[in-house]
Each structure stands twice: as C-alpha cells, then as structure tokens.
C-alpha positions as CSV (number, residue, x, y, z in Angstrom):
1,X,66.1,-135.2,-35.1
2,X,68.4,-136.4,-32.8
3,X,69.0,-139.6,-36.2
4,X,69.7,-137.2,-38.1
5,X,71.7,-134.8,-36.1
6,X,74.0,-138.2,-35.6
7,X,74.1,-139.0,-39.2
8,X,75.1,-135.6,-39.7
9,X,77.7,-135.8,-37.0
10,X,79.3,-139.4,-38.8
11,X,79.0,-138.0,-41.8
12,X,81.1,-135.0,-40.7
13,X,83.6,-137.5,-39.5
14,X,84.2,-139.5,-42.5
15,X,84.8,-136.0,-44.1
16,X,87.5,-135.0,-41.8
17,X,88.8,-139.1,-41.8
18,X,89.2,-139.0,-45.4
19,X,90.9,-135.5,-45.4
20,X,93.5,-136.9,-43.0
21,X,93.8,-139.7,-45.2
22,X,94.6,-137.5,-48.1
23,X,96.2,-135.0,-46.0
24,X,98.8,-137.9,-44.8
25,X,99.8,-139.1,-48.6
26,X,102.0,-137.8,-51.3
27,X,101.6,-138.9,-54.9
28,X,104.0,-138.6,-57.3
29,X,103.4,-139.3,-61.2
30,X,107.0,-140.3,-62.8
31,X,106.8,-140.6,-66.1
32,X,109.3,-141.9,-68.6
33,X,109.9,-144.6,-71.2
34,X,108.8,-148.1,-70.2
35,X,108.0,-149.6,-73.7
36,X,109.7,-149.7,-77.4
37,X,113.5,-149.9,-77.6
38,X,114.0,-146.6,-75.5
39,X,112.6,-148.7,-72.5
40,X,116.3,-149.6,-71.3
41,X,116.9,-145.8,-70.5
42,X,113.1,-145.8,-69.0
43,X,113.6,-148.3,-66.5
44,X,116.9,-147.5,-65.5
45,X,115.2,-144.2,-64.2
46,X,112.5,-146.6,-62.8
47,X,115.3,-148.8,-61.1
48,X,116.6,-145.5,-59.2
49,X,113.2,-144.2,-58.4
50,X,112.8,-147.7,-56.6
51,X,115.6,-147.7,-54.6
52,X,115.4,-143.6,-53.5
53,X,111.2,-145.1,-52.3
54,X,113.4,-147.7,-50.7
55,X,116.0,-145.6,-48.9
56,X,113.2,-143.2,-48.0
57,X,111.3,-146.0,-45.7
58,X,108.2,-144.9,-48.1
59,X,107.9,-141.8,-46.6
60,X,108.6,-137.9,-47.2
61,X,108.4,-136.5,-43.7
62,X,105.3,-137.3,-42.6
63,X,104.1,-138.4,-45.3
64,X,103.3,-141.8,-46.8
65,X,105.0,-141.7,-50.7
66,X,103.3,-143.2,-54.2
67,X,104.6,-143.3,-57.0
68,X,102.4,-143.7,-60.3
69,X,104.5,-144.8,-63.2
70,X,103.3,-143.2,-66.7
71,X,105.0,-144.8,-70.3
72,X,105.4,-141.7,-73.0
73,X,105.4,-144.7,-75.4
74,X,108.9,-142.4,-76.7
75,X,106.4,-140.1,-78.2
76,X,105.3,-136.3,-77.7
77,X,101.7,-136.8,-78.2
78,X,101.5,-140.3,-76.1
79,X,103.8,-138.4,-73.3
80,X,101.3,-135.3,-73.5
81,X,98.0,-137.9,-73.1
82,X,100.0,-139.4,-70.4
83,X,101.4,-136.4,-68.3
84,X,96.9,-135.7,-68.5
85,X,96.4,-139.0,-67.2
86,X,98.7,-137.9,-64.1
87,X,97.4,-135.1,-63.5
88,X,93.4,-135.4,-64.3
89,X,92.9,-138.7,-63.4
90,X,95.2,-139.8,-60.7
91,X,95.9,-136.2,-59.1
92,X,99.5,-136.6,-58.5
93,X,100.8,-133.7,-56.0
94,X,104.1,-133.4,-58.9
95,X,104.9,-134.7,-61.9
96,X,108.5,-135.4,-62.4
97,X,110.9,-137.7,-64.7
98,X,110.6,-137.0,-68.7
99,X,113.6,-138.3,-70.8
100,X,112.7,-136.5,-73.9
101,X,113.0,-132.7,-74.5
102,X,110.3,-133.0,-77.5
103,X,108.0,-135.3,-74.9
104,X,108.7,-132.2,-72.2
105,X,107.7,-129.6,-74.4
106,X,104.5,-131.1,-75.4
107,X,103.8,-132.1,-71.8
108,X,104.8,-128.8,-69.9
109,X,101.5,-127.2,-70.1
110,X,99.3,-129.9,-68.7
111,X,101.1,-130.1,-65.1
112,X,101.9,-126.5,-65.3
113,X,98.8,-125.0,-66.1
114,X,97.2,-126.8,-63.4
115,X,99.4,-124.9,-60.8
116,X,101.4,-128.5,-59.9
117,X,105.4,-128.4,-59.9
118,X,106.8,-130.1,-62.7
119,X,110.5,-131.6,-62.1
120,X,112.6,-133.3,-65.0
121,X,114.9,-135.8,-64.3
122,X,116.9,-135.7,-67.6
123,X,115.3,-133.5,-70.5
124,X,116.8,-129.7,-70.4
125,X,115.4,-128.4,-73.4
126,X,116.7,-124.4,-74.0
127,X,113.4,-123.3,-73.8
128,X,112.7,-123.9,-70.4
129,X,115.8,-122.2,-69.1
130,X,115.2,-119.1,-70.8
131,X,111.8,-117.7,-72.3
132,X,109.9,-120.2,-71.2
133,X,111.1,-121.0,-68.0
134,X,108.5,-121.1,-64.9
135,X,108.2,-120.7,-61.3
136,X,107.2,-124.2,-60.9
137,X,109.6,-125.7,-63.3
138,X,113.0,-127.1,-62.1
139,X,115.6,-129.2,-63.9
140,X,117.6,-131.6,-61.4
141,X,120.0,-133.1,-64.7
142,X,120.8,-129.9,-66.5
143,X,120.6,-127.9,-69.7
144,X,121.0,-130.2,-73.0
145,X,123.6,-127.7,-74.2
146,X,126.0,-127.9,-70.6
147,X,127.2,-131.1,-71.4
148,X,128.4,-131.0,-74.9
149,X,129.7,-127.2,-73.7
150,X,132.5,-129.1,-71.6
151,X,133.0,-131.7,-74.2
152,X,133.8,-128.3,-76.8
153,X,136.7,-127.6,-73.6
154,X,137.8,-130.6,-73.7
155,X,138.0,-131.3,-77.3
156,X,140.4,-127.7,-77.3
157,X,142.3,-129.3,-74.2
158,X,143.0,-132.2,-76.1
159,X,144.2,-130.4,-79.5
160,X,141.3,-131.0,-82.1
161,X,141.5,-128.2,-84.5
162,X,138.7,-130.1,-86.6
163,X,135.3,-131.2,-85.7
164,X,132.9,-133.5,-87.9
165,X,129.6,-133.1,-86.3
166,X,126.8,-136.0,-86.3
167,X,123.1,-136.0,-84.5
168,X,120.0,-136.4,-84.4
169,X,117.6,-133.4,-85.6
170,X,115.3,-133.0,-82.7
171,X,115.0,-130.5,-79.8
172,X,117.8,-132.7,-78.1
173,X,120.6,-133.1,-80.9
174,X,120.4,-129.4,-81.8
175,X,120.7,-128.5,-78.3
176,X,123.8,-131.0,-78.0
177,X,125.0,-129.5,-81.0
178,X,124.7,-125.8,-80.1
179,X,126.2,-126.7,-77.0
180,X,129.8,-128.2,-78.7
181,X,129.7,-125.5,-81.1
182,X,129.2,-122.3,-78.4
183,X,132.8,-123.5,-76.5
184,X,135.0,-125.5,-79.5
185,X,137.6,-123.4,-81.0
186,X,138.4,-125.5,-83.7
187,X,136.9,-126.0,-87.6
188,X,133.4,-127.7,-88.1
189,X,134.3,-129.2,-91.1
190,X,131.1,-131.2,-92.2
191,X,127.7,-131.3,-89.9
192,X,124.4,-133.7,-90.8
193,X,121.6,-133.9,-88.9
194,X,120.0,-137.1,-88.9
195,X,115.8,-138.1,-89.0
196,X,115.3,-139.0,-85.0
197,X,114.5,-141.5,-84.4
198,X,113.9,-143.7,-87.3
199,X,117.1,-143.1,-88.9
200,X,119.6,-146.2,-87.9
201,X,122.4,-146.0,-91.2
202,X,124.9,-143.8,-91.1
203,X,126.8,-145.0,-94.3
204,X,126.7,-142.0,-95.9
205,X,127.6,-139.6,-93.3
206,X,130.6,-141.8,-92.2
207,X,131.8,-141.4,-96.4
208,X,131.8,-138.2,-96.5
209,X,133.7,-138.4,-92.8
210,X,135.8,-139.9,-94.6
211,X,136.5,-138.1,-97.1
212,X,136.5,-134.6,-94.7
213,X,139.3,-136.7,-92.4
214,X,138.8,-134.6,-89.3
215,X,140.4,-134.8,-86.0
216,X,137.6,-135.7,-84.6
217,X,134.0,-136.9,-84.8
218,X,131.6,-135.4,-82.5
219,X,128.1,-137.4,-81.6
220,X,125.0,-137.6,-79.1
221,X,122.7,-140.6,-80.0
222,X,121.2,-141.8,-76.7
223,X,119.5,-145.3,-76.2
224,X,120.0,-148.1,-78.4
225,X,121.0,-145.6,-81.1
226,X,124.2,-145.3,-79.0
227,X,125.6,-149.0,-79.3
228,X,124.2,-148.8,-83.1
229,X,126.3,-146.0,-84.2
230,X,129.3,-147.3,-82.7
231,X,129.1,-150.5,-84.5
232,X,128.8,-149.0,-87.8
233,X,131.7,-146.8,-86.9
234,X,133.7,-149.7,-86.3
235,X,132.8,-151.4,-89.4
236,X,133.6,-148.2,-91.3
237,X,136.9,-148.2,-90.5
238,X,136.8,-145.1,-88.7
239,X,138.2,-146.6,-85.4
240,X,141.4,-145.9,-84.2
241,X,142.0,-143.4,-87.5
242,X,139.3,-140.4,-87.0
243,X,138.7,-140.3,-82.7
244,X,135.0,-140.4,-81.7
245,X,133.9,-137.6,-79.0
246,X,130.2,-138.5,-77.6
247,X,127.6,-137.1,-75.1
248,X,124.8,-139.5,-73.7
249,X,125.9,-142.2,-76.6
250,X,127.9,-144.6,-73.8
251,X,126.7,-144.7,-70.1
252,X,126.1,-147.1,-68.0
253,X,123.1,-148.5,-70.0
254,X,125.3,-149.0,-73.2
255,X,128.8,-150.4,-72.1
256,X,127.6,-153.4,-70.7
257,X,126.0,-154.5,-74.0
258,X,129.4,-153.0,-76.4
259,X,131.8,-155.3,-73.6
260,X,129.6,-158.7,-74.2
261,X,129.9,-157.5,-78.3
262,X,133.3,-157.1,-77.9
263,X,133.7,-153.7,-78.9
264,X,137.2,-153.1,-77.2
265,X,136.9,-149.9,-79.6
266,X,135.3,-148.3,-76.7
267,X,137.8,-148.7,-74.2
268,X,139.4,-145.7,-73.7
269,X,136.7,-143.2,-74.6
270,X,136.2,-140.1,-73.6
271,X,132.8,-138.4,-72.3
272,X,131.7,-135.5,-70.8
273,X,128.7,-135.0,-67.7
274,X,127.8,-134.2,-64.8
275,X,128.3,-137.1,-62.6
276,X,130.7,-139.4,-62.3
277,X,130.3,-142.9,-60.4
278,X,133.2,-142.1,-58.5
279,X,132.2,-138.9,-56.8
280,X,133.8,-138.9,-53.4
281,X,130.6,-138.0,-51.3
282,X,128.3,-140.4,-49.1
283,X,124.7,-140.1,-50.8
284,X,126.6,-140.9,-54.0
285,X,128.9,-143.9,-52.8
286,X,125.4,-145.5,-50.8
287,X,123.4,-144.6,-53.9
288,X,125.8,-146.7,-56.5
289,X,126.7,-149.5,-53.6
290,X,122.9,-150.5,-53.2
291,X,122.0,-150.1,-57.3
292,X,124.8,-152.8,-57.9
293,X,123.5,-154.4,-55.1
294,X,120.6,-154.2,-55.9
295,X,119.9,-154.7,-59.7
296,X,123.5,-155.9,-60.6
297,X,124.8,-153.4,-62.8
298,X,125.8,-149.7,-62.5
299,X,123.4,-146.9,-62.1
300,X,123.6,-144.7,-65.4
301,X,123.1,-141.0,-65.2
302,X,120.1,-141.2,-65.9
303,X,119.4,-143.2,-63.0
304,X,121.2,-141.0,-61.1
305,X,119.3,-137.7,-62.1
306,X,115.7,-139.4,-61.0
307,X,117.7,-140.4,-57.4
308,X,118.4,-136.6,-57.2
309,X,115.0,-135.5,-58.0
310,X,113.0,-138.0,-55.6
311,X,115.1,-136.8,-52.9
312,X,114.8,-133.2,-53.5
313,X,111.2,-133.4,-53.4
314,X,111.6,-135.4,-49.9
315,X,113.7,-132.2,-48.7
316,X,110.1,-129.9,-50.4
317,X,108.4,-131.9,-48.2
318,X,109.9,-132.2,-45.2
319,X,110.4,-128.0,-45.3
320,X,106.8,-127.7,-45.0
321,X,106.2,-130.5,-42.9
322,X,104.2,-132.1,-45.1
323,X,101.8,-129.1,-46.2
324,X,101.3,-130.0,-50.1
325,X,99.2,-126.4,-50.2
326,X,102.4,-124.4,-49.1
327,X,103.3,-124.3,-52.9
328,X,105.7,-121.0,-51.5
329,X,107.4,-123.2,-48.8
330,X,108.3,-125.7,-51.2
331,X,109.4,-123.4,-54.1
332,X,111.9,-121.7,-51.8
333,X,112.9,-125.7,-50.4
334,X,113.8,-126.9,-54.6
335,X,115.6,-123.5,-55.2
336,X,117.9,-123.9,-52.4
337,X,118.6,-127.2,-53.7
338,X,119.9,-128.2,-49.6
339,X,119.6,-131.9,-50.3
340,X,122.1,-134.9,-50.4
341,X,123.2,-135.2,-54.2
342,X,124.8,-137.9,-55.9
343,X,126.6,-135.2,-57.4
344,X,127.5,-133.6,-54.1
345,X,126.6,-129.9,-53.1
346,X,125.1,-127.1,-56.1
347,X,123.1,-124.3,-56.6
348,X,119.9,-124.1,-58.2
349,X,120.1,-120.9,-61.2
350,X,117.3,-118.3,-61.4
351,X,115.9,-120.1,-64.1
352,X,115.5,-123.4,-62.0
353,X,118.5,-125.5,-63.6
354,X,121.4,-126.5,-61.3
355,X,124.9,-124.4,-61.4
356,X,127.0,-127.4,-61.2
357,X,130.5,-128.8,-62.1
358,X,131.0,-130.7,-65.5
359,X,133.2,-133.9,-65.6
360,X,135.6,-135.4,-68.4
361,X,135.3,-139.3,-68.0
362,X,136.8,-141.9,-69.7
363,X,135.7,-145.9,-70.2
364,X,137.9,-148.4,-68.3
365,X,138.0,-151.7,-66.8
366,X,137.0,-151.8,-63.2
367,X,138.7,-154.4,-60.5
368,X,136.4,-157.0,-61.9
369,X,136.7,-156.2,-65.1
370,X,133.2,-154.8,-65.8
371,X,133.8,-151.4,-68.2
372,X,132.7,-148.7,-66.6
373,X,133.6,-145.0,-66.6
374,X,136.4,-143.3,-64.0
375,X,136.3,-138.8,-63.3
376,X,139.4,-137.9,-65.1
377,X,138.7,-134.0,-63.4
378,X,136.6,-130.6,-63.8
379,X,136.1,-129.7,-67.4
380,X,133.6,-126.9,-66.7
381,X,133.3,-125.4,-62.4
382,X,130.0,-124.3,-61.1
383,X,128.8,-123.7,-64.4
384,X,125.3,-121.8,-65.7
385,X,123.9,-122.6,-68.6
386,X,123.7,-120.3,-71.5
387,X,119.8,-119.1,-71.4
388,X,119.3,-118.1,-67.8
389,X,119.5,-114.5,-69.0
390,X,116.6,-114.6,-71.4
391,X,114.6,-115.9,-68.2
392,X,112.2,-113.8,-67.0
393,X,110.8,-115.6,-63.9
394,X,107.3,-114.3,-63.2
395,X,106.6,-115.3,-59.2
C-alpha cells in the first residue's frame, strides 16, 4: 500500500513538474517564405524575428520564448498544411507572420478555429478587416489598400492627372489597386492585371503604356518581381519619359540588388508606407542600429512589421503575467496596442488593423553611399482603413 501510495504520490509530482514546465514556456509558430525566389522577403521577417528573441533576453515576462519557423513554400495550400503543422503538431500558443494575403486566407481557419490568436505581420487582405474580421485576428502592418490609398494623395499632390495601372491579379494586387483608385483624382487611362506569380514579361503592357503616354505608371510587384519589372521598364524606354509610382516593389530587400545592377533609374523614387527608417523614436532607431549591425543591411518593412508583432505579443504576455489561458487579458493587451513600435505610438481599429500615419519616401544615397529610403512627410494622419465598417466583431 504504502508502494503504491508513493508511486502515486511521484506520479502526482511529475504531473504538476511537467505542467510547470509547460506553464513556464511560450511557443510561437512564425510562419513565412523560407524557400523559392520569395525566400528573400521570408527571411528578412526571419532576420527581425531573431533580433526582437534577442532584444527580449528569450523571454516574455515570465516566460521562456520559442519560436517554430513554418515555410508556406509561396503557396496557399502548402501555407494551409503548414499553419496545421503549427498548430496540431507543435501546439504553438499563436501563430503569427504570413506574407501572403492568398496564403492568409487559406490559413485563417486552422489557427482560428482552434480558439489560438492569429497575428499577421504583413498580409492585410480586405476581408479580414471587414466581414471576416475576428476577435482573435489582429494585423500589426496594415490593410493592403492603406498604402497605395496615400500613394493616390500623393500622386494628386504631385499633379498626375493620368494613371496607367499595372499588377498582379491576386488578392494582394487588387487590393493595391483598389486602394490607388479609392483616393486618385486623376484618369486611369489603361489597367492590366497580370498572372501572379508566373507572369515575369511585361512587353506588351509597357507598348500599350506606350502608346496611352500617361503621367504616370502606377505598380505593386513585391519580391524579386520588384527588381524584374524595373529592369524591363528601363529597357523599354519608359525611364525618365512616363514616371513610375510603386508600393512594396523597392524596399530594403530590392535596392541593394538595383544599386550593384546599376539601376541609377531608381534614385529618386518615390514610395508610399507606413514606416520609414528614419522615424525619430527609440525602439525604432535601436531596432534599425542592431539589424545593420547585425546582418549588414537595412531592415525592410517587412522586417520591421514582424519586430512589431513579436513585441506586441511580449506586451500580451506580460499583461497577464504569463497566463496563456487569459485569452480576455490578452485580447484587451493587442487592442490597446501600448507597446514600443518601430513606427512610434497607434491605435489598434475595431476590426483589429492599426490607425496609423502613412509616409511618402523617396530613394537616396545615405552618408556611405548605400541607397536607401529618407520620410519626405505624412501623406495620410491616423488613418483607418476603408472596411472597418463592414466589421461586425462578435466577442
């Protein structure tokens, strides 16, 4: 009796030993694009995620941080297999990162339905602010059509009256295009939406460019389609005669690669977002100081987003000291959004996307010479994106 009673008693012990040991760890499944040619946006995210582990000490509050890396391969149906992965076999505590509004979409489901919080660090497809928007949803990047909303302001701030339109036709690029369309005041004077992401040509859309002579091209082709277009754009002759607008086409990811080519056409370029590596605020200036440092390069904005969101789930944590169950405690803790930002202080919206300020930057030369991009002001102030209306948050 008195055997068993003490095997009873140890076994008792090891329960409440390994509860503790859970009890003390969060897990965190990131998951973004670590293989094919979109890997270079992927681990950029990956590169910031790092450092944000590292500036934490490995530790939210009291508890000791992992993060699980997932690759979505750049596909829905690989992201959707992998987000399960996360979540079924690894039973991550949140699932955040996604580049991809079609990868999101197909993903959502898995972490949500499962009763986990699911955070994106760059995809803000329009769904998710408005119809389909959910308690434990939150966007720390923004909407996909905020962005290309300031470049429409700045576009009528800087007198085009007409607007060729070029993109990719995914969730994305029709976001992106939407976006433009809902603020410019000018004429859209030719549009084509190109096959994402196979199509890498854009002969024929730069003819009939061409032969439509706009003021203006507008364009959003992230990773390597970025550098791509502009090359072709170059050789069409287009540079310097018909000025080229972009969002998410040149970052931080892309310049380095168009100044070793030698593509001065670049220089001087004008983009909108929400971040700028100037910001004058101290998470942001020890943020880009330690990337460089770090990994030799500038931190994209992508890199910056997944910073942001690693830190806002710290400042979850830390609100509930620890207590993954308090699912309440930490809801209230992301929608108050009272966390050091590389993008200073915002709000978070009812339909969990940030009300934040919107940047016009342009490319330069820094004081070594590396091109980079410099805040050249407020396009858009405290801004909301268009769908938080059509959200009907159910709590």
């Amino acid at each position: 009796m008195l055997r068993k009673t003490l095997m009873a008693a140890s076994a008792f012990a090891l329960m409440a030993a390994t509860s503790v040991a859970q009890a003390a760890e969060i897990k965190v499944g990131f998951i973004t694009t670590l293989t094919t040619g979109a890997a270079v946006i992927g681990n950029d995210m990956k590169k910031a995620v790092d450092l944000a582990v590292e500036h934490m000490g490995g530790k939210m509050g009291p508890l000791d941080l992992e993060v699980i890396y997932a690759d979505d391969e750049f596909n829905p149906q690989k992201g959707k297999q992998a987000t399960e992965r996360l979540v079924k076999r690894d039973d991550v505590d949140i699932v955040a990162g996604y580049i991809w509004s079609h990868v999101l979409l197909a993903s959502k489901n898995v972490v949500l339905d499962e009763g986990k919080f699911l955070l994106s660090a760059n995809a803000g497809p329009s769904p998710m602010a408005g119809e389909q928007c959910h308690k434990n949803f939150f966007s720390f990047s923004w909407q996909n059509d905020q962005t290309p909303m300031a470049m429409g302001e700045l576009l009528n701030q800087r007198g085009v009256k007409s607007l060729y339109v070029i993109a990719p036709n995914y969730a994305a690029g029709q976001d992106m295009v939407a976006g433009a369309e809902r603020t410019f005041k000018g004429k859209i004077v030719g549009k084509d939406m190109t096959a994402w992401p196979t199509q890498k040509d854009w002969a024929a859309e730069f003819t009939k460019v061409k032969a439509a002579n706009p003021d203006g091209v507008f364009t959003f082709y992230p990773g390597g389609h970025g550098p791509a277009f502009l090359k072709q754009y170059e050789q069409a002759g287009l540079t310097g005669k018909v000025p080229l607008y972009s969002v998410f086409t040149l970052d931080a990811i892309s310049l380095p690669l168009l100044q070793k080519a030698g593509m001065k056409s670049a220089m001087g370029t004008y983009m909108t977002q929400f971040w700028v590596q100037d910001l004058d605020n101290a998470q942001n200036k020890r943020f880009v100081a330690d990337f460089k440092k770090k990994y030799g390069s500038y931190p994209s904005f992508y890199a910056a987003q997944s910073y942001d969101a690693m830190f806002a789930i710290k400042a979850a944590v830390e609100a509930v000291n620890g207590d993954l169950k308090n699912m309440d405690g930490m809801r209230k803790a992301f929608e108050s959004a009272d966390f050091p930002s590389v993008r200073g202080s915002f709000k978070m919206g009812p339909n969990h996307f940030p009300i934040q300020n919107f940047y016009a930057r342009e490319v330069v030369a820094d004081a070594d010479g590396s091109w980079t991009t410099v805040n050249r002001g407020v396009v858009l102030a405290n801004h909301q994106d268009s769908y938080a209306s059509k959200c009907n948050m159910k709590m």
